[in-house]
Structures are given as C-alpha cells and as structure tokens.
N, C-alpha and C positions, 0 to 999 in steps of 0.2 A: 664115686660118681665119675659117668663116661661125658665129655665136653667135645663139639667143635663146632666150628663158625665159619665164617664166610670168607674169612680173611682179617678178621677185625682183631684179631689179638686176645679176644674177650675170652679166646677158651682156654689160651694158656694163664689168663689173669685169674680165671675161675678156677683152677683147675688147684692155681698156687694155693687160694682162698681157705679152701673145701680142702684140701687134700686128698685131691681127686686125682685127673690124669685126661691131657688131650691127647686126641687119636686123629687120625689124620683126613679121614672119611667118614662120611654119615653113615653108609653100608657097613665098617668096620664099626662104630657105633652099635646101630642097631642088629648086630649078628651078638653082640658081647652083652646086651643091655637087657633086663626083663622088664622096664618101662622106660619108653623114649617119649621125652618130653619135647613139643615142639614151639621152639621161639621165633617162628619167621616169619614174614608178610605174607599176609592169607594167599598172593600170588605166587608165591613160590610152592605152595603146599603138593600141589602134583609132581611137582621136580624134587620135590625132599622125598617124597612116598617114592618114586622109582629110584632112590640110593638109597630107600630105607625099609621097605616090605617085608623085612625079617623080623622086627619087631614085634615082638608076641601081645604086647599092649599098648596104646599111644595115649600120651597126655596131652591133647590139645591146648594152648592160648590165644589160639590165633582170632582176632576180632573178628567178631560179627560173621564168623563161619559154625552152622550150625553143626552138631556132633555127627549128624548122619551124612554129610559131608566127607569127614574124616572117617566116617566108616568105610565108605563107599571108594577113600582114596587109599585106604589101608582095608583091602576087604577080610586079610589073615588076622588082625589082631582084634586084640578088646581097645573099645575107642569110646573116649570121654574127653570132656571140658571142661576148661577151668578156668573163670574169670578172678584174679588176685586183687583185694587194690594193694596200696601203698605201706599199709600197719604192718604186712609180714616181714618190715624191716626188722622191727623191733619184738616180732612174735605176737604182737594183737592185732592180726589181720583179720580181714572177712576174706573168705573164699566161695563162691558159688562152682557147684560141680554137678554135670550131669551127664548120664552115660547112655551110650547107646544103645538100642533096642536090641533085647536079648543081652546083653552084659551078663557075665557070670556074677552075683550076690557079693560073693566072697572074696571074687579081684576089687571090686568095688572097694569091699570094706578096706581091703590090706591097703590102697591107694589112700583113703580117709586118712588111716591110720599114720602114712608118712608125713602128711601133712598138718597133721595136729599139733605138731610143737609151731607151727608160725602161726595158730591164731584157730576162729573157729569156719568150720568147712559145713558150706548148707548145702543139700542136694535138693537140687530143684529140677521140673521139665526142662527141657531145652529148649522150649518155647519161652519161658522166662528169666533167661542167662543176661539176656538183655536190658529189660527192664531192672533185674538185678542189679547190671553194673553201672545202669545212669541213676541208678541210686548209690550204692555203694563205694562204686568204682572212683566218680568224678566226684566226691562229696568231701572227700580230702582239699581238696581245691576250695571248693566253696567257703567250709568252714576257716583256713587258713584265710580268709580273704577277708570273712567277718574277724576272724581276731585279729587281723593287721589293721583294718578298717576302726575298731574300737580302740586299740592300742595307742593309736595315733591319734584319735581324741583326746586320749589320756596326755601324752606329750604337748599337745596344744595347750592342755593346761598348771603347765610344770612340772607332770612326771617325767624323770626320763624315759626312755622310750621302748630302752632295755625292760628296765622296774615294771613299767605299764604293760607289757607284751607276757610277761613271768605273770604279772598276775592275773591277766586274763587265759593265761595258757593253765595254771593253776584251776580257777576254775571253770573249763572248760572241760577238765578232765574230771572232777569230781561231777559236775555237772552229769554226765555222762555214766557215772557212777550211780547216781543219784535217781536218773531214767531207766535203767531197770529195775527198781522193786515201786517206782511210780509213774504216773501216767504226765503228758505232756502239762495236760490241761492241772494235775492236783499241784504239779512243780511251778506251774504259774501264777496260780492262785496263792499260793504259797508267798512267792517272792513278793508279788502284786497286790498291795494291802490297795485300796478302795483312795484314791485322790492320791498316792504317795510318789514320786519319783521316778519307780519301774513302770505304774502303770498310765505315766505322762509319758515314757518312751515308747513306750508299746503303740500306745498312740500315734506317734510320732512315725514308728516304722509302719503303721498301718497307714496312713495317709501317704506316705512315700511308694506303699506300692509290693512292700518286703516280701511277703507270702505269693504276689503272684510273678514276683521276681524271681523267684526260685521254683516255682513252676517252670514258668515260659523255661528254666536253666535244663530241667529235667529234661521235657520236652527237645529241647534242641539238639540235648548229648544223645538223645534217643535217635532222632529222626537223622542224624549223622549218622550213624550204626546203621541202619536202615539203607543208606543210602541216598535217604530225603535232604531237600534243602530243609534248614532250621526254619 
C-alpha cells in the first residue's frame, strides 16, 4: 500500500503500520496505484483529481459526495463509494458501496473482495449511501451512549462502574448475536414477561420519548449530510 497526506505525518505513520511506503505526491501515487483511495474534504476533491487522473479506479469516502461526482472528477477511471463506520477497527465493520454507472462487474467484485476481511461490504444505489450511513454510520455513537447511560445506573447503585459497563457491553454483544436469527419484537417479548421488570422499563423509556428520540437522531445526522439544518 501507496500513502500520502497533506502534510500530517499520517502517511509515514500509515505506512510504518501496514508495511507499506510514503511517496511523496498524489500523481506519483496514482501513476503506481491500481486503486486510489480517497480520504480528503469533499472540497479538495477537484484539486486531488488534477494530481491524481492516472488512476485507473477511485475509491471514494468522501461525505456526502455522490459517486457520479467522483466520476465526473476522475472521468479515466472506474469510480465508487464507500461509506465505513467504526467496527472495521476490529474487522466487524459495516461497509456500504456503490459504483458508478457503467462500472466494470468484475473491478467491482475484486474491490468487495479487498475489503472483506474488515467486516461486511452492502452494495447499495448511491442514492442510498446516505441514508445508509445515518444508520449505520452514526449508530456506534448512539449505542455507546445507551451503554454508558445504563452502566452508570448500575454504579448508582454499587456496581463498580467498570463491572457495570463489562456487563452491559457483554450483553450487548450477544444481544446483537441474538438479532440475527430473531426479530426485534420475538427478543422483546422474550425478555418482557407481562407486569415483570423489563416491561416496567420499557414503559418507562416509552414515556421518556426513547424511540422518537432516535428518530429525530437519524433525521438530524441525515439532514446534516444533506446540507439541511437538523
């Protein structure tokens, strides 16, 4: 893997990482590279494409720029998007990808194909990369927010805070486990026996507002993408 940057350091840091190698230009990049992947503020993207046009395919990240954008600013290569979130730390990522009209089938796949070891890669229109990643994207957040939220309940009432936060991380994960071979509603009913404890909480987050709390969340992260006020 070919690295560089703007000045930030980040490509010789990347470079140590990976066992890769910085270069000293985007041009010397994309003349060496057979996919150039791009990480920079969607306003720079016309100034990276004239140091970078030799590139024979582009992997776009750049927010809220649609692919035919980047086709249109790379008109020589094959051009696609890729929204990440945060799981492909650890290899259980969500990836949303989608390529531009006309794409060759087969670069398509072999791109998939790189990217499979950090998680799983949905190809979607590029009309919905969007909506995608105010799902996907920003929900790392949300969810860390409920288990810090609950965890700290726990410590209110003499867990440590550590202990409390493990176990709600625990199952969180099985949980999640748990929701692909079952539906929302059979895992609630399930936890939620009729007058018992969970379904006093339930309660509890339903009068507070919880479900269109994370609504209105969606919505906001959308209409930012967008350009809109929240």
């Amino acid at each position: 893997m070919l690295f560089t940057d703007a000045g930030s350091g980040r490509a010789e840091a990347l470079a140590r990482e990976t066992g890769g190698e910085a270069v000293g230009t985007n041009s010397e990049l994309a003349a060496s590279c057979d996919l150039l992947v791009l990480g920079v503020k969607p306003k720079d993207l016309d100034a990276v494409a004239a140091e970078s046009g030799a590139a024979p395919a582009v992997l776009s990240m750049l927010g809220a720029t649609p692919v035919a954008r980047v086709a249109e600013a790379f008109p020589q290569a094959v051009a696609m998007r890729l929204m990440p979130n945060l799981g492909v730390e650890v290899h259980h990522g969500v990836m949303c990808l989608a390529a531009a009209e006309g794409a060759p089938r087969g670069r398509v796949e072999e791109v998939v194909e790189l990217l499979a070891p950090l998680g799983r890669v949905v190809e979607l229109e590029d009309a919905l990369i969007d909506p995608a990643t105010a799902v996907m994207g920003c929900t790392p957040a949300y969810l860390a927010l409920i288990g810090q939220a609950i965890a700290a309940e726990g410590s209110r009432e003499g867990l440590d805070f550590d202990v409390s936060f493990s176990l709600m991380n625990d199952t969180a994960a099985a949980t999640a486990e748990l929701l692909r071979t079952r539906s929302a509603k059979e895992l609630i009913d399930a936890v939620a026996s009729p007058g018992g404890s969970t379904e006093a909480g339930l309660q509890a987050l339903d009068r507070e507002g919880a479900r269109r709390a994370f609504e209105a969340a969606v919505q906001a992260s959308l209409a930012r993408m967008r350009g809109q006020d929240a």
